[in-house]
Steps between C-alpha positions, in 0.01 A plus 500: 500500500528800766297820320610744755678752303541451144800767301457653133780389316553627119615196365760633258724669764732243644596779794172556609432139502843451655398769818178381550587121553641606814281720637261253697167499253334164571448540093664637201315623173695498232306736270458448094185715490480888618893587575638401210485647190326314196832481321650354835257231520740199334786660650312453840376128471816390387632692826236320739638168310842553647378608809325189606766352593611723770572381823260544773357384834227764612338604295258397128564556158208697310410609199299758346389423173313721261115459464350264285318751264888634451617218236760436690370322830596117335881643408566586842349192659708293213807688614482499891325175609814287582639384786563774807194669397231508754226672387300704230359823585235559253349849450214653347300203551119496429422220713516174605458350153838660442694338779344182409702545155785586595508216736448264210833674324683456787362134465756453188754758526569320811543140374694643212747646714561261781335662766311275760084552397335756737804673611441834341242703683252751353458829660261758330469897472080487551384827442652608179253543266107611522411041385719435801238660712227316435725109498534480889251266571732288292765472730241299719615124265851435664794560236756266609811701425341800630679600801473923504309822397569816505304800331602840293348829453686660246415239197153490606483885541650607116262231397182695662665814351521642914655821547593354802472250733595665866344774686667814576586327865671191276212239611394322198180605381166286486564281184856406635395425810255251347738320309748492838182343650460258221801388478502420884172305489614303190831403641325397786249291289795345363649392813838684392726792555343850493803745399433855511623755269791712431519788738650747219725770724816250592638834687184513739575207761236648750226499273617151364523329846146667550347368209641124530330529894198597361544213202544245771231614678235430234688138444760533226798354586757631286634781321663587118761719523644726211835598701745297711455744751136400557605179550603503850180706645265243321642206653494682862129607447401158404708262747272406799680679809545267795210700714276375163654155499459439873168630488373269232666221765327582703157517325569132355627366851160631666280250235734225520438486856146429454368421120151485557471868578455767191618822742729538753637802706823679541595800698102576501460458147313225337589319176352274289594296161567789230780625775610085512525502170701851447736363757586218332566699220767741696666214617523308112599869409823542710584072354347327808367156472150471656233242499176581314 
């Protein structure tokens, strides 16, 4: 499943669903939990129901359910899990203990609706709540459907009662940057996607592309976005360019050559195995097929 850029989609409005599935998101989540209105909520997973059968080719069928201290986590999942769906995205989480639950739903509501076992894929919003900060080490034990996370600041800040969470300059202040950091080191722990958040101002394309440079930088390798205009900047910022992709060629060709060495040089620059292993990782980034 390519995590690159991954659209908010309320999942009771059939145009905005119907705009977005062309608008080149690797992902689409179709959302039962903040955008739509309490009263909305049947309305909207009887929507998502229809939906699943859309045609498609590029892109994967998500969906946000509401949070398990809600009530109405196990409707949703009862509603959606079917055949076209291909994955959960699970918010407010506390830990791994919760992923680990709703893997074992998934276990049934996938056998009782004909869909192969394993197929639907688990991605969770990690930071959401104060628990979730102290659950990382969690993450450690491999979840098998676990394939993404991705971390909030807004949940988590209303639940610390913050007046804010940004500096006057917009950085994210201390806490948030913790649970950015967090997130990172447990996804990485996990051996699966890191996804960074939401990057709020959809009219601000500079500051977006900046941030998702700056994401990539630190090793997240995909974006959410809240707009369809987003969309387009997010996949540029995270799609090796072919300066990164030959470089990272390059880096692998120069240990191939001669496997009992731990650094080489290029151009004057030496390189050992964390650059290796970063180069393999541009190359499985941009779909490449390389030997371990």
């Amino acid at each position: 499943m390519k995590l690159r850029s991954l659209l908010f989609v309320p999942a009771d409005s059939e145009q905005k669903f119907a705009k977005a599935s062309g608008i080149g998101a690797d992902a689409l989540i179709l959302d039962l939990e903040d955008s739509v209105a309490p009263v909305r909520k049947p309305f909207a997973r009887d929507a998502v129901k229809n939906l699943l059968g859309a045609s498609r080719t590029d892109w994967s069928f998500l969906v946000r359910i509401n949070a398990l201290g809600s009530g109405l986590a196990l409707n949703d999942l009862a509603a959606v899990v079917r055949p076209g769906l291909d994955g959960i995205l699970i918010p407010k989480v506390n830990g791994a203990q919760d992923v680990e639950l709703f893997s074992h739903y998934l276990d049934v509501l996938e056998i009782a609706a004909g869909v192969a076992p394993g197929h639907v894929k688990l991605l969770v919003v990690a930071t959401e709540t104060p628990a979730a900060m102290f659950g990382f080490s969690g993450y450690v034990k491999p979840v098998s459907r676990l394939v993404g996370m991705t971390w909030g600041a807004e949940d988590l800040g209303a639940a610390l009662g913050a007046l804010s969470n940004k500096e006057e300059n917009g950085d994210w202040t201390f806490p948030y940057r913790v649970a950015r950091a967090q997130c990172l080191f447990a996804a990485g722990a996990a051996s699966v996607a890191a996804i960074d958040t939401l990057y709020s101002d959809f009219k601000d394309q500079d500051g977006l592309a900046l941030s998702c440079k700056q994401a990539r930088r630190d090793g997240f390798v995909g974006r959410i976005a809240i707009h369809p205009n987003q969309v387009a900047t997010i996949n540029d910022c995270f799609t090796p360019s072919e300066a990164d992709l030959a470089h990272a060629r390059r880096v692998i060709a120069a240990f191939d050559a001669d496997p009992n060495v731990g650094t080489v040089g290029i151009d004057g620059k030496m390189y050992d195995m964390p650059h290796l292993v970063a180069a393999r990782r541009t190359l499985v980034s941009a779909g490449e097929d390389i030997k371990p």
